[in-house]
C-alpha positions as CSV (number, residue, x, y, z in Angstrom):
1,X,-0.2,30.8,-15.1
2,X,-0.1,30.5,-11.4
3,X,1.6,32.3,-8.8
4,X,4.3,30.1,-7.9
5,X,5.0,29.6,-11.6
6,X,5.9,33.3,-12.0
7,X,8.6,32.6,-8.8
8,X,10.7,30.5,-10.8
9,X,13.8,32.9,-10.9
10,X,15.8,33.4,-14.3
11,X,17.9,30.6,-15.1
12,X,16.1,28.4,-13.1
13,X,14.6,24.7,-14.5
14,X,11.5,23.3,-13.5
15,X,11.9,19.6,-12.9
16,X,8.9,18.3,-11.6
17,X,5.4,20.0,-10.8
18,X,2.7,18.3,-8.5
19,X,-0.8,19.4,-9.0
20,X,-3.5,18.7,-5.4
21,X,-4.9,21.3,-2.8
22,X,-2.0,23.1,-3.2
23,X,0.4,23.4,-6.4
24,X,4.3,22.4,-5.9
25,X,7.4,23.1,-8.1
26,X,10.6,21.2,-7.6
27,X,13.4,23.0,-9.9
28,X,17.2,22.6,-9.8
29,X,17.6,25.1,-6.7
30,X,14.8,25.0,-4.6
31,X,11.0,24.1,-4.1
32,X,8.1,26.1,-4.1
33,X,4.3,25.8,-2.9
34,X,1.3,27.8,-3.3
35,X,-1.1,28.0,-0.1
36,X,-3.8,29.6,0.7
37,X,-1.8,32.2,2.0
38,X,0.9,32.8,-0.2
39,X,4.1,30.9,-2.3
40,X,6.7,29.9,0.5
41,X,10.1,28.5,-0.7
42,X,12.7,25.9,0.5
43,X,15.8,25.4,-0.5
44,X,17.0,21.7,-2.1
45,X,19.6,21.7,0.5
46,X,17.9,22.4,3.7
47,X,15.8,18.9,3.1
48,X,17.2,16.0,4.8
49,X,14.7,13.5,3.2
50,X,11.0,12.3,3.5
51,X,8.8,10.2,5.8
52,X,5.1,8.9,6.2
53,X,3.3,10.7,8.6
54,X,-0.2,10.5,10.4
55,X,-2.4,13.2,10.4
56,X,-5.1,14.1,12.8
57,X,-8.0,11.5,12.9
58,X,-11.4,13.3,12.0
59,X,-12.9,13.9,15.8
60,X,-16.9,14.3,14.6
61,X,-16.8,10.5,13.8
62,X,-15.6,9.9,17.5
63,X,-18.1,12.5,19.3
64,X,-20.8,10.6,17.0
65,X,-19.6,7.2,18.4
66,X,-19.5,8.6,21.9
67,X,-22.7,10.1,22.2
68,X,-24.4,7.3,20.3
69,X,-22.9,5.1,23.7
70,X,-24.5,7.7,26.1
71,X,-27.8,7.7,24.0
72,X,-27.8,4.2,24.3
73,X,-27.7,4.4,28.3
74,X,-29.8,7.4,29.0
75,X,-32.6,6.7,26.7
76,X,-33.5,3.5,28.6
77,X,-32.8,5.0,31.5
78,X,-35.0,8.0,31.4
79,X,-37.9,6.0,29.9
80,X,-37.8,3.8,33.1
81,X,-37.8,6.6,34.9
82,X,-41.1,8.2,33.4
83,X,-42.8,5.1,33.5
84,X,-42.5,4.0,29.8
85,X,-42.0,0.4,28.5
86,X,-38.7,-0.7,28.5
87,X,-39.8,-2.4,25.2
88,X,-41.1,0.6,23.6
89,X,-37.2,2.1,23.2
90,X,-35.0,-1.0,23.3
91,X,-34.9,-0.8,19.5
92,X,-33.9,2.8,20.1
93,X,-31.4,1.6,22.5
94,X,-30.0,-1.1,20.5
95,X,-29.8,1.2,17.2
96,X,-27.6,3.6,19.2
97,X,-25.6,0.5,20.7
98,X,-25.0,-0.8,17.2
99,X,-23.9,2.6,15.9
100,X,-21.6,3.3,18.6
101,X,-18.9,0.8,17.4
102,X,-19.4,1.9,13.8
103,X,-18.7,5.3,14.7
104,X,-15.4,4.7,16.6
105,X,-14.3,2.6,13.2
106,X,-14.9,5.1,11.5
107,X,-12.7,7.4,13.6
108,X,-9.9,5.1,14.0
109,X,-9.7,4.7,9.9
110,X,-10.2,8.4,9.0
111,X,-6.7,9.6,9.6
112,X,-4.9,10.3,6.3
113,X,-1.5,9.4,5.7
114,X,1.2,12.1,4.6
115,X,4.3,12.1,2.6
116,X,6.0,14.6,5.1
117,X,9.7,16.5,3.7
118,X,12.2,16.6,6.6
119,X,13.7,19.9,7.1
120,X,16.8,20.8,8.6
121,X,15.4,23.5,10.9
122,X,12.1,21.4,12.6
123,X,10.3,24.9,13.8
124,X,9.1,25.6,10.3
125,X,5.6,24.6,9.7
126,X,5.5,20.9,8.1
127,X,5.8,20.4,4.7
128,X,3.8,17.3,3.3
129,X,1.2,15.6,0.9
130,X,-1.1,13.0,0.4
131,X,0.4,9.8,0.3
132,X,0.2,9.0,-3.2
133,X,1.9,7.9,-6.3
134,X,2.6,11.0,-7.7
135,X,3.3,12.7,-4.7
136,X,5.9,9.7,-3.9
137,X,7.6,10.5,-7.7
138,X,7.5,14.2,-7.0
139,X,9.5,13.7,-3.6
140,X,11.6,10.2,-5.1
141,X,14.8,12.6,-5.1
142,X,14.6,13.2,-1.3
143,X,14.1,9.6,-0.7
144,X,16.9,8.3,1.7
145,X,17.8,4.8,1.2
C-alpha cells in the first residue's frame, strides 16, 4: 500500500487509479498524487477541465546539432590553417555536416506531449501526464465538450 492510498479519507470511494512516474487517485471528492516529494491534493471542484500541452524539448539533442555545425566549420578551417590537406578532413567535415540536421530533428521531435488538468487558481504548480490512453480515461470526467 502506497502513501496516497492511506490519504483516502473515511467514507471516501476510489474511482479510478492511474499507475506512471507518479501514482494518481481520482475518488468522489478530490484527487490525489504521489511525487517525489510528497501526496498533494485537489479538490474535484477547483478543475475546470483538461488540455494537451507541450513540454520542454530535450536541449542536449540541439547543443549536439549545434556544435556538430561549428565542428563542421572549424575543423576545415583550422586544418587549412596548419597546413593540412583539405582532403585529409572533408570526410570529417561532411560527417559533422550530415549530423548536424539529424541532431536538430531529433530536438524538434523530442518534446513530449501532456494531458495537462486546468485549475481554477493558475499559480499552482501544473498538474499533468503523459498523453496516453489511460491517462485520457483517467481524466475523461474533466473532459469539456
Amino acid at each position: 500500500m502506497s502513501e496516497v492510498d492511506e490519504r483516502v479519507a473515511a467514507g471516501e470511494t476510489v474511482e479510478a487509479r492511474h499507475e506512471g512516474r507518479e501514482t494518481w487517485l481520482r475518488t468522489d471528492r478530490r484527487l490525489l498524487r504521489e511525487t517525489a516529494t510528497g501526496v498533494e491534493t485537489v479538490g474535484l471542484d477547483a478543475v475546470v477541465g483538461v488540455r494537451r500541452t507541450s513540454g520542454d524539448r530535450d536541449t542536449r539533442y540541439l547543443v549536439a546539432g549545434l556544435a556538430a555545425l561549428t565542428l563542421a566549420v572549424v575543423v576545415p578551417t583550422v586544418a587549412a590553417a596548419v597546413s593540412v590537406s583539405f582532403f585529409a578532413v572533408a570526410p570529417v567535415a561532411a560527417l559533422l555536416a550530415l549530423a548536424c540536421p539529424l541532431a536538430l530533428l531529433l530536438w524538434y521531435q523530442s518534446s513530449t506531449v501532456f494531458l495537462e488538468l486546468r485549475l481554477d487558481d493558475p499559480a499552482r504548480e501544473p498538474w499533468r501526464l503523459p498523453d496516453t490512453e489511460a491517462a485520457a480515461a483517467f481524466l475523461a470526467p474533466f473532459e469539456s465538450d
